[in-house]
Each structure stands twice: as structure tokens, then as C-alpha cells.
C-alpha positions in Angstrom: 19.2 47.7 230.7 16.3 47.5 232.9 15.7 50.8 234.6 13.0 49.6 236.8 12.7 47.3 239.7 8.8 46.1 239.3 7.4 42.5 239.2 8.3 41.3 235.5 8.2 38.1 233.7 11.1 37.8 231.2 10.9 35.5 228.4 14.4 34.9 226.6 14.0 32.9 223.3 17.3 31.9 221.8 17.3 30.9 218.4 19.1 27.9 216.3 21.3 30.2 214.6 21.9 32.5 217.8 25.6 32.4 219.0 23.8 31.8 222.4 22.1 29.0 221.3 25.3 26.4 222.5 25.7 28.2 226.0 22.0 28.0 225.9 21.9 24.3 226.2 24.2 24.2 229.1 23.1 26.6 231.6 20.3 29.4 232.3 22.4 31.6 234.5 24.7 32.9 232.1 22.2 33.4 229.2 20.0 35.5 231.8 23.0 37.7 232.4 24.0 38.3 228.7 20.6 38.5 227.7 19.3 41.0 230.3 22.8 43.0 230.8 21.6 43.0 234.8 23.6 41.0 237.9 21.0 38.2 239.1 21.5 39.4 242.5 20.0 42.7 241.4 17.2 41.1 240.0 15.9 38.4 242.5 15.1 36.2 239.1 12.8 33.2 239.8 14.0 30.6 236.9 10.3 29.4 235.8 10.6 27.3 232.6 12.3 26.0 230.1 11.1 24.7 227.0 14.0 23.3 224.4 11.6 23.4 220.9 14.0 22.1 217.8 15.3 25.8 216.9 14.0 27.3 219.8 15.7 27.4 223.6 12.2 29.7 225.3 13.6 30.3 229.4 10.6 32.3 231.0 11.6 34.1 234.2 10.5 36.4 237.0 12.4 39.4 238.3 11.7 41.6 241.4 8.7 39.5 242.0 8.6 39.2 245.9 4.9 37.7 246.3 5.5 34.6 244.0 4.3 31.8 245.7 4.6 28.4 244.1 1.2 27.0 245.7 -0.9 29.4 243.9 1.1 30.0 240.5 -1.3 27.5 238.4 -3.6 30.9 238.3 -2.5 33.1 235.5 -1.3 36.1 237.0 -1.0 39.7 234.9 2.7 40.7 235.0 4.1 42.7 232.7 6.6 40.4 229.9 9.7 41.7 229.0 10.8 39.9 225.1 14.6 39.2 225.0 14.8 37.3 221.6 18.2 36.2 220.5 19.2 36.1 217.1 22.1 35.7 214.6 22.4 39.2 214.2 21.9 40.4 218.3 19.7 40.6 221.0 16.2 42.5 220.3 14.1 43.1 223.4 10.9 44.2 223.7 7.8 44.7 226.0 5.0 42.5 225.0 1.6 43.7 224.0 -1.4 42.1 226.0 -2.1 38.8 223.8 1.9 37.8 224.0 1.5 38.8 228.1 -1.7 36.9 228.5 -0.1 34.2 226.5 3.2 34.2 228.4 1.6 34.1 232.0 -1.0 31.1 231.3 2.1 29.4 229.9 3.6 29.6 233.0 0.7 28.6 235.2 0.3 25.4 232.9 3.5 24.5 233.3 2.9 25.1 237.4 -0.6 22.7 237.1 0.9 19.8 235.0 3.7 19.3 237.4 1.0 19.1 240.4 1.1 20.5 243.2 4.8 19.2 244.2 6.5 20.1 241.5 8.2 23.4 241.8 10.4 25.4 239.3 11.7 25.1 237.2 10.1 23.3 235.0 11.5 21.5 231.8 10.1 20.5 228.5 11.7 19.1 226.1 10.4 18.9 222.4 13.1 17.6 220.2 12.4 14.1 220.9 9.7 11.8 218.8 8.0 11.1 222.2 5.6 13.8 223.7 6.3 15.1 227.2 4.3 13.5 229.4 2.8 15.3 232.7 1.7 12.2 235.2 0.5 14.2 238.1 -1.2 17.9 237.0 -2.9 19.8 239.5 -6.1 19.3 237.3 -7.5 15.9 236.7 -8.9 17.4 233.0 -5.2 17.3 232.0 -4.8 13.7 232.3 -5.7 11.5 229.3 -8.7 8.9 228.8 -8.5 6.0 226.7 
């Protein structure tokens, strides 16, 4: 599927009613090969985040992206976002315009400064329970919370 070999972030959303949405709770690796039709060897993909939403499953990835570097990924870069978006019915992919991009890459680098500068990928977050998630060491003080 993907004819090009340039620094991309993937995001692949697999949906409740998605026959991927099982496997999808299991393992990343699999998903990213269906999803994308490509060999992860090919790709060099960087697993980022995942974020398990009640009827959402988001994984947000990076392919042929040599210069990541985890110490400086809580700046929103500008790659290009490829949509994968699993549903009942398929797979529709897409490239996303510039809000969805710009959206997609801050994403990531929030994810990068609430888990401090320790935490590397990838990063989980999980929103089906009644408890929020909870970041107790971000990169950025203003993310903590004040009583």
C-alpha cells in the first residue's frame, strides 16, 4: 500500500464494531500489518501510543522516521499522518489534512511530556474505566494538578 518510504505518522483507529477490534485488544503488531498491508521490517515503525477509548482502539505510529529521538519528541513535530480507520464494513485510509496532522502530532508530543522525561514509548491510555488516567511525572510542571 504505501509507495513511499518518507517520515510518516500513522494513526490506525479501530472501531467497536470493526472485526479488528478483538485482535486489537491483544496486540499492536498484527493490526499494523493488516492495517497498513506493509512488513514492519520494511517500515522501521516506532509504536507511539495507544489510547483504548470505549468504541475506539486509536494506535498512533511512526514509519521510516530515522531522526526520532525520544528526548526531544514533547515538541510537536510536522510529519505527514497517514488515516487507517477500521470499520465494520473495511479498512478506509486516508492522508490527513493539516488540522487532523497538527492535531495528531501534538497528541503525540503530549503523550511524550506527561510521561516525563523517562518514559519512553509506547505509551498507554486507557479510558474505559470510571477513573481518569493519571500522569504523575510530566515533563511540564503546568500539567500537574493544584488543589
Amino acid at each position: 500500500m504505501l509507495g513511499f518510504k518518507q517520515p510518516t505518522r500513522v494513526t490506525i483507529l479501530v472501531r467497536k464494531r470493526s472485526p479488528l477490534w478483538q485482535p486489537a485488544l491483544v496486540a499492536s503488531g498484527p493490526i499494523i500489518e493488516e492495517a497498513l498491508h506493509v512488513k514492519p521490517s520494511e517500515a522501521q515503525p516506532k509504536f507511539l501510543v495507544n489510547e483504548k477509548w470505549p468504541v475506539l482502539n486509536m494506535f498512533v505510529l511512526d514509519i521510516y522516521h530515522k531522526s526520532y529521538r525520544s528526548a526531544s519528541a514533547h515538541i510537536p513535530e510536522q510529519l505527514s499522518v497517514l488515516t487507517v480507520d477500521c470499520r465494520d464494513k473495511g479498512i478506509a485510509v486516508s492522508i490527513a489534512g493539516s488540522f487532523r496532522r497538527h492535531e495528531v502530532n501534538a497528541q503525540v508530543a503530549q503523550h511524550h511530556n506527561l510521561n516525563g522525561w523517562e518514559g519512553e514509548p509506547p505509551f498507554f491510555a486507557n479510558y474505559t474505566f470510571s477513573t481518569p488516567v493519571s500522569f504523575l511525572d510530566p515533563r511540564d510542571s503546568s500539567f500537574l494538578k493544584t488543589s
